[in-house]
C-alpha positions, 0 to 999 in steps of 0.5 A: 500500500502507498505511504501516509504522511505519519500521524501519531496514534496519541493524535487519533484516539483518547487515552482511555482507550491506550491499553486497549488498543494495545491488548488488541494489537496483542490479540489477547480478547476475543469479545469486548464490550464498551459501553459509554454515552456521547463523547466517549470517542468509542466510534473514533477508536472503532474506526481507527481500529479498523482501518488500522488493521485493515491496512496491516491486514490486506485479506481484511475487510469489514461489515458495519452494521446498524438497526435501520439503513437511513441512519448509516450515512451520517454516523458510521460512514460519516465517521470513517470520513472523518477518521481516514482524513484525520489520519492522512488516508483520504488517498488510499479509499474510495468512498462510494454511496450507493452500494455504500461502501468503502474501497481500498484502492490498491487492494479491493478491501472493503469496508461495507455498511449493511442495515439489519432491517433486512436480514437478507441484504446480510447474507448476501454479501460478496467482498470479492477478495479476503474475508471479513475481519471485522463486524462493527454494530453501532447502537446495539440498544435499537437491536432487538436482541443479542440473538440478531446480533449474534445470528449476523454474526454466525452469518458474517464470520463463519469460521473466525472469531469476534471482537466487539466495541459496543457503544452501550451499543456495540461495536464488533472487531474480529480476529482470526480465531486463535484455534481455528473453530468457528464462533458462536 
């Protein structure tokens, strides 16, 4: 992948969130669960997260989820915008509305946002490359049930396992399991 411009990682997420990032980078957790109101910066360093470990990692690619598809544009979309340019990657992503996604350019990673108001639009993803590493659900409390979380999840990651950042609400980054079964 192209070079960016350096930035500092003090630069892009709160220290509350230091010895997280940290212990993920590790691969010591397997779920996390974060919980916090407005302002926390949990969809900062979910973000960050992802398109740090996306540009580590380029078979990764991620899912981003919320309840309803009309509240996907202006929050975890507009969130990533605002993170890749706050960290100098504007250049290395083509973001793309309709289907709304967000491409790697040298790569073909994907980072694809999904309503789960309908279920099928789930199970019909195609990446074209990689698998998904990450599964990020945005405002878990508008989910009807850890179920649905859990049977998007089964659906998405079949054979790896997860990491969630929920924001009271969640968030859910995934690794690679470390013995190889499947999650759930």
């Amino acid at each position: 992948m192209t070079t960016s411009p350096k930035v500092k990682l003090t630069d892009l997420i709160a220290p509350s969130f230091y010895e997280l990032h940290h212990e993920l980078k590790e691969n010591l957790h397997e779920e996390v669960w974060l919980k916090g109101g407005r302002g926390s910066t949990k969809s900062t360093f979910t973000s960050v997260e992802i398109l740090l470990g996306m540009i580590e990692d380029p078979e990764a690619n991620a899912v981003v989820t919320r309840r309803y598809q009309n509240e996907l544009r202006d929050t975890v979309f507009g969130q990533f915008e605002w993170t890749a340019a706050k960290m100098g990657i504007m250049h290395l992503l083509k973001f793309q509305v309709s289907p709304m996604q967000i491409i790697f350019v040298e790569t073909g990673q994907k980072i694809i946002f999904r309503a789960a108001d309908n279920p099928q639009k789930l199970k019909s993803i195609n990446l074209g490359k990689g698998y998904v590493k990450y599964a990020w659900f945005e405002e878990v409390d508008q989910f009807a049930s850890m179920d649905e979380i859990r049977n998007i999840l089964q659906s998405l990651l079949r054979v790896y396992t997860c990491i969630y950042f929920p924001l009271q609400y969640a968030i859910g980054i995934r690794i690679p399991a470390k013995n190889g079964k499947n999650f759930g």
